[in-house]
N, C-alpha and C positions, 0 to 999 in steps of 0.2 A: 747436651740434652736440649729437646727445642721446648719451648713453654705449647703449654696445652693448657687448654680451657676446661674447665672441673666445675660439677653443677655442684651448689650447697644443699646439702640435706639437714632442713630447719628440723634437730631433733636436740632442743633443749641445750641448745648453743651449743653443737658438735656440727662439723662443717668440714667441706674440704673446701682450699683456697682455691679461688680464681683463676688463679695461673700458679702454675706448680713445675719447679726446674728439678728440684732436688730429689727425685722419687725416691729416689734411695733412703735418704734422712727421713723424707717426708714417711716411709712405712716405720724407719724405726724408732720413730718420736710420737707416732700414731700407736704403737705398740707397746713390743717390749722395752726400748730405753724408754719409753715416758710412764710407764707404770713401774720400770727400775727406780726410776730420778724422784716418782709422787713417795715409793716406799721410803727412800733415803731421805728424803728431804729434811727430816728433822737434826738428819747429821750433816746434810752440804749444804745449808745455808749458813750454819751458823761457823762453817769454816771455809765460806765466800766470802762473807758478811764485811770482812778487813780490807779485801783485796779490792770488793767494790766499792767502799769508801773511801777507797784514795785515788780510785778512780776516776768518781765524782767530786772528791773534791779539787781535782784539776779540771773536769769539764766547766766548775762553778756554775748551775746553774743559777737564773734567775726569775724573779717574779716579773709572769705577764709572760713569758716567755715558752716555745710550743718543742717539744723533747719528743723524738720515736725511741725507744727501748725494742734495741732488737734483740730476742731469744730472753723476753721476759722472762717465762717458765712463768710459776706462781706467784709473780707481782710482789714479789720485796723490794726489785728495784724501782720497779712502776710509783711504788708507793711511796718511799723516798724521793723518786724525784720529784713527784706532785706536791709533793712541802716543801720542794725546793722554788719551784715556781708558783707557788700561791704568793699572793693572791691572783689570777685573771688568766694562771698558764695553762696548758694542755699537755699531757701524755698521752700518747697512744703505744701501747705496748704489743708488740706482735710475735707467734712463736705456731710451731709446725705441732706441737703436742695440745690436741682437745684436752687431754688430764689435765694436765696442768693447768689449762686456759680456765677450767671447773674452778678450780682451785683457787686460780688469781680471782675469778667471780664473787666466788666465795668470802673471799678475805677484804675487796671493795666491798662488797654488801653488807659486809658484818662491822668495817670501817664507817661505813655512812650509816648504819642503825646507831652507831654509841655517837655519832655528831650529834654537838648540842643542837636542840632545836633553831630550825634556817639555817644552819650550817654544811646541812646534804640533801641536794634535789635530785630529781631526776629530769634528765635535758636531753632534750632532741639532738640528734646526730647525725643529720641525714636520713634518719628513718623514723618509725617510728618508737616515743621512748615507753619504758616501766621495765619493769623488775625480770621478765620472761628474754627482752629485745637490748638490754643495754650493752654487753659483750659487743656488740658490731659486726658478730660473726654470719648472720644470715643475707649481708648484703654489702660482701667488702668492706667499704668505710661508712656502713649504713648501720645501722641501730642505734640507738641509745648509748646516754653517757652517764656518768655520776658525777657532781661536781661535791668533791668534800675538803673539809679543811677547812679551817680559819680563813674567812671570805673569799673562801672556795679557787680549787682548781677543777678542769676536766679530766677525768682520768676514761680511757676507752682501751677494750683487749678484743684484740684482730687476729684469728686464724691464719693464717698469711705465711708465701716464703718470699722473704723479704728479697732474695737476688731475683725475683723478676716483677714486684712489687710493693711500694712504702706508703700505704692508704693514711689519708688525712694529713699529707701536705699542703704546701710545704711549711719545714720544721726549722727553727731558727738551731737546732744541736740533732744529732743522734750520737748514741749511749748504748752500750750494753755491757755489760759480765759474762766474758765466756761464752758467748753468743756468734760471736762473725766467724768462728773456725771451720763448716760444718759445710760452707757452700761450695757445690761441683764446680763453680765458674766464678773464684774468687774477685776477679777482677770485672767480671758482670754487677756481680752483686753490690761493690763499692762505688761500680759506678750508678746502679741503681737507687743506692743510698744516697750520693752525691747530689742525683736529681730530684732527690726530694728536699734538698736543704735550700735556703734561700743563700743570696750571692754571700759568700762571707763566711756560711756556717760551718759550725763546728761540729766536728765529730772525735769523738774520745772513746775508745775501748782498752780495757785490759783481758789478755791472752797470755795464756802458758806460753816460756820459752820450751826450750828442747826436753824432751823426755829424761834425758841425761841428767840435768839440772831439778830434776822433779822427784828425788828417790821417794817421798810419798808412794808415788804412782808404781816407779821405775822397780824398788828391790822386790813386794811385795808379786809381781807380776812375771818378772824373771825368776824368781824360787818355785814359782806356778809354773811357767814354761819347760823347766829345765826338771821337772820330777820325772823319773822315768815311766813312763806308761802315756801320758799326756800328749795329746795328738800335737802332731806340731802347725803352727799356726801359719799361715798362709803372712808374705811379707808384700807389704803396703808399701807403695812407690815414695818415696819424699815429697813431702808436701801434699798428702793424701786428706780430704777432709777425714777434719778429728781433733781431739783435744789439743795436738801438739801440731798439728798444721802449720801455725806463724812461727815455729820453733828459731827457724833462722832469718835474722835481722834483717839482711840483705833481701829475701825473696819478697817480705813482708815488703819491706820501700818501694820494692820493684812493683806492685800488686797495688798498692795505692798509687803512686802516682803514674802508670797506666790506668787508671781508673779514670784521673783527673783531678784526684788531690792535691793540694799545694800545703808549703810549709810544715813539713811533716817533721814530728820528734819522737822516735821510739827509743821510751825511758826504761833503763833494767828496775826492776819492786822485788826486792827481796824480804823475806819474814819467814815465821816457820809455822809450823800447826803440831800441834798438842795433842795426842792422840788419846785418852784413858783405855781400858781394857776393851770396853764395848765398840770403841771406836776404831781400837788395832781390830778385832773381831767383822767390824764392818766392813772395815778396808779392804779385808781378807775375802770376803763375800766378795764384795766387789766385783775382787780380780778372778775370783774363780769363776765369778757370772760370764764372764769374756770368753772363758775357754772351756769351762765344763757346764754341761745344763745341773740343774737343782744342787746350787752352792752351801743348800744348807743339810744336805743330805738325808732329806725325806724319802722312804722308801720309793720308787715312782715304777706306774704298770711296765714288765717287762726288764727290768735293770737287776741285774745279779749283783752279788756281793764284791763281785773285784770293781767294779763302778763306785760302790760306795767307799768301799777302801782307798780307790783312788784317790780321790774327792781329801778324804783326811790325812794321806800322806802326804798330797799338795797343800794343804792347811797347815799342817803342822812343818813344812817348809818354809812355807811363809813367813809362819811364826818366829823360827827359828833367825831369820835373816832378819827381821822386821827389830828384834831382840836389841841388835848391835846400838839401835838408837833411843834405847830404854835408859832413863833416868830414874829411879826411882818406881814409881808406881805406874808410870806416862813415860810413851815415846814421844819424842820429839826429830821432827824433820824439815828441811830448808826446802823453803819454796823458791821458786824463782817464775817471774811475771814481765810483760813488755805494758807499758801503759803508751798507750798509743795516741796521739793527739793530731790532726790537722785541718785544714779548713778547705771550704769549697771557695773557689778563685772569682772574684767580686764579678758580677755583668758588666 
C-alpha cells in the first residue's frame, strides 16, 4: 500500500494520521475493534498486565530516557513506562484507534489531576499546550504534553500508523504489548521504528506465538467454527496481519533483521490466564464477535429465530470445549508469548 497524506479533523482529539499504510487496520481500529477492545478493556488489560511486565522488565527502562509505545491503546503501558523514566524522560504513545486514544487522555488527565501540587504541568510540545491540545493528535507530533510523576516525565498520545511514521523522535527504546503484529508491510514498519531510535537503541516487544500454542484463543474459536450452520470463514495466508502474525520464530528474525535490526533474541514467555465464569462468558463473546454479528443475542431488525439459535448452539460449544480446562470454579489455560528484544546498529 503506498502512504497517502490524510487531513486532521480537530474534533476534540479525533484525527486521522498523517500518513496512513494500514487502511485496512486503520478502519478497524477506527471502528468496530476499537469500540470491541474500549468494551473489553476491563477484562484484557488486567490479563495483558503480566505479559507486559516482563516485557518491560527486559526493555529496563530508565530515568531521563525517551520510550515510543507502539499500539498504546488506553495508555497502561504509556503510563508505566513514564515511572519508569521519570525523572526528565519522555513517552510518546501512538495507536490507529481515536477510542482508545480518549481513553489514554482520560486516564493522563485524571493521573495529573491527583499529582501532588508541581507534580503535573501542562508543557508545550510543539504546539500549542492546555487541556483541549495536549493528545498531540491535531498536528502530528504537535500539541501538548503532560509532565506527571515524581519530578516529572512527558507523557504525549499520537494518532499515528506507526509503519510509515514514529513522531517525537528520536527515542533512545521503543516498546509495545501486542502492538507490532497488525502491520501490511512488516518489514516497513520496523524499519520505520528503527529510524526513529538513536544509534544503539533498543527495541523490546512481546507477541503471541502461534495460534496453536494459545488454546485461550484457539479451542473456544474452533468449537465456534466447526458448529454446523456457521458460515465458514475465509482462510488467511500465513503471516497475515493479526494477533498471531509473529507466530513463527524464523519469519519473525527474517522481518527484523531485513528491517536493519541487529542482535536480536526471540525469547519463548510462557504462563497461563485464569478465566472465572464471566470471563469464560467473555471469551466466548469474543470469538463469536469474529464470526457471527450480535454475540450476545439481542434481538436485531430483520434476524429470525434460527440466527439466534445459532448464536447459542455455537456458545454452548464453546462452552462445552472451553470446559476440559476447568479447575474448579476457573478455567485455566497456557499462554505462550515471544519477548523480542534487539538494537539499532550504532552510526
Amino acid at each position: 500500500m503506498s502512504e497517502q497524506e490524510a487531513t486532521s479533523t480537530p474534533s476534540g482529539g479525533r484525527s486521522t494520521p498523517h500518513l496512513l499504510a494500514n487502511r485496512e487496520q486503520a478502519a478497524f481500529w477506527s471502528g468496530d475493534g476499537g469500540q470491541a477492545w474500549l468494551t473489553s478493556i476491563d477484562y484484557v488489560e488486567p490479563e495483558l498486565e503480566p505479559l507486559g511486565a516482563a516485557a518491560m522488565a527486559v526493555l529496563d527502562a530508565r530515568p531521563g530516557e525517551s520510550v515510543l509505545d507502539v499500539g498504546c491503546g488506553a495508555a497502561a503501558t504509556t503510563l508505566a513506562l513514564a515511572g519508569a523514566v521519570s525523572p526528565g524522560g519522555k513517552v510518546v504513545g501512538v495507536d490507529l484507534s481515536p477510542a482508545l486514544l480518549e481513553l489514554a487522555r482520560m486516564r493522563l488527565a485524571a493521573d495529573a489531576a491527583q499529582a501532588p501540587d508541581g507534580a503535573a504541568e501542562w508543557v508545550r510540545v510543539g504546539g500549542t499546550a492546555g487541556p483541549r491540545d495536549w493528545a498531540g493528535v491535531e498536528g502530528g507530533a504537535g500539541g501538548g504534553g503532560v509532565r506527571v510523576g515524581s519530578n516529572t516525565s512527558t507523557v504525549q498520545f499520537v494518532h499515528a500508523d506507526a509503519q510509515v511514521e514514529a513522531p517525537g523522535g528520536p527515542f533512545d527504546a521503543v516498546f509495545s504489548r501486542f502492538g507490532v503484529m497488525f502491520f501490511a508491510d512488516p518489514v516497513a514498519a520496523f524499519g520505520t521504528l528503527r529510524s526513529a531510535t538513536v544509534g544503539g537503541g533498543r527495541l523490546t516487544f512481546v507477541c503471541w506465538q502461534s495460534v496453536e500454542n494459545n488454546p485461550w484463543f484457539s479451542v473456544p474459536a474452533q468449537a465456534i467454527l466447526t458448529t454446523p450452520g456457521v458460515p465458514e470463514q475465509p482462510r488467511q495466508p500465513p503471516g497475515a496481519p493479526g494477533p498471531f502474525a509473529f507466530g513463527e520464530p524464523d519469519r519473525l528474525r527474517s522481518i527484523l533483521e531485513n528491517a536493519g535490526w541487529a542482535q536480536l533474541d526471540i525469547r519463548p514467555h510462557h504462563d497461563q490466564i485464569e478465566l472465572d465464569e464471566d470471563g469464560v462468558e467473555h471469551r466466548i463473546e469474543m470469538a463469536l464477535a469474529r464470526v457471527l454479528p450480535n454475540p450476545r443475542g439481542e434481538p436485531e431488525e430483520g434476524e429470525g429465530e434460527d440466527g439466534r439459535l445459532l448464536r447459542m448452539q455455537a456458545a454452548d460449544r464453546a462452552r462445552h470445549a472451553m470446559a476440559a480446562y476447568r479447575d474448579g470454579g476457573r478455567a485455566r489455560f497456557p499462554r505462550a508469548a515471544w519477548i523480542v528484544t534487539a538494537r539499532n546498529r550504532e552510526p
